[in-house]
Each structure stands twice: as structure tokens, then as C-alpha cells.
PABAKOL-981738 format. One record per residue (C-alpha): residue number from 1; residue in one letter; x, y, z. Coordinates in Angstrom, 3 decimals, decimal comma. Each point is the difference from the previous one (the first is absolute). Example, Ala and Ser with C-alpha at 12.3 -4.5 7.8 and 13.67 -1.06 7.14 Angstrom:
<rs>
- 1	a	12,300	-4,500	7,800
- 2	s	1,370	3,440	-0,660
</rs>
This chain:
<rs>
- 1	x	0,000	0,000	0,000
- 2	x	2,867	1,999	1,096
- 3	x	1,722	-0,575	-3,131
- 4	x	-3,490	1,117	-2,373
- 5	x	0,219	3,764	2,009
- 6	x	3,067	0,465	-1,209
- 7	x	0,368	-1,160	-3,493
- 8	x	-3,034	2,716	-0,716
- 9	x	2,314	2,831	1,843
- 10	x	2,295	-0,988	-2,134
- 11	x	-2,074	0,516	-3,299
- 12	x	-1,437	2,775	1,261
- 13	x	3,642	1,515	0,190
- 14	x	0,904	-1,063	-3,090
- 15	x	-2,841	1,194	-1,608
- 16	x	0,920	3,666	1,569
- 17	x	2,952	-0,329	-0,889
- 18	x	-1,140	-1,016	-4,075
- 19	x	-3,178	3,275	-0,091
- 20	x	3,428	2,469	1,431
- 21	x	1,762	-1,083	-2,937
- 22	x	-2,760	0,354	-2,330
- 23	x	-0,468	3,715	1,106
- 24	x	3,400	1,034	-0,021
- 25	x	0,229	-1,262	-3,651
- 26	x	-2,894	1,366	-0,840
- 27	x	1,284	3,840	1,647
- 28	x	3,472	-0,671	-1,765
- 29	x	-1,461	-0,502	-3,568
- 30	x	-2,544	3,566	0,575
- 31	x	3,285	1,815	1,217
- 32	x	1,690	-1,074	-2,874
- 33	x	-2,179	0,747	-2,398
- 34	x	0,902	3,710	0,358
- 35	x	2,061	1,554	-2,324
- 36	x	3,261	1,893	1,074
- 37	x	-1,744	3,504	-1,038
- 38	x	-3,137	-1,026	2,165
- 39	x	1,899	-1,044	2,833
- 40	x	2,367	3,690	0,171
- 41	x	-3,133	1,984	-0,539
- 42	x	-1,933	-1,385	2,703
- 43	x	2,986	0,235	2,500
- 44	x	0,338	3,738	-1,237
- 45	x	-4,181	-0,218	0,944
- 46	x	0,465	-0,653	3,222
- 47	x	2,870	1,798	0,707
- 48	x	-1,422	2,764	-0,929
- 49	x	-3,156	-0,979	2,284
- 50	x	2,651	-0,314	2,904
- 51	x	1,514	3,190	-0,022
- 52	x	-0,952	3,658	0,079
- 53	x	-0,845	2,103	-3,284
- 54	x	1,681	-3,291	-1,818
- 55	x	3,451	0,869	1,066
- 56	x	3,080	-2,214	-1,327
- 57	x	1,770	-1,662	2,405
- 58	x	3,244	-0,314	-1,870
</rs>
């Protein structure tokens, strides 16, 4: 009986462990999707969102 309890932890972690995979795949692919242009002109987005009047930083 002992024995049952634990082999369905154990699939229960392992199937976790698979859906964590399957998300960070799934984020990976959308993040690379973006082209280099996209990806500099939303970081120039927000840093203009983060500072005052839009101010360069460097």
C-alpha cells in the first residue's frame, strides 16, 4: 500500500516536472520570434517609460 502512495508522488512529480518544460519551450520559441529591431525598440520603450522626460542613460 505503502509502495502505491508513492509511485503516484512520483508521477505526479514527473509530470510537473514534463508541463515546466513544456512552458518554458513554449516562452523560449515567443521570445524568439522577435526580430533584433523589435527587441531594441521595445527596450528603448520601456526605457523611456522608466525614466523622466525619456532621458538617455548613456
Amino acid at each position: 500500500m505503502a509502495r502505491s502512495w508513492w509511485k503516484w508522488v512520483g508521477l505526479a512529480g514527473a509530470a510537473g516536472v514534463l508541463a515546466t518544460g513544456v512552458v518554458v519551450a513554449r516562452n523560449e520559441r515567443a521570445r524568439r520570434s522577435y526580430t533584433p529591431e523589435q527587441v531594441r525598440e521595445r527596450l528603448r520603450q520601456r526605457l523611456a517609460e522608466a525614466t523622466p522626460d525619456g532621458e538617455r542613460t548613456s
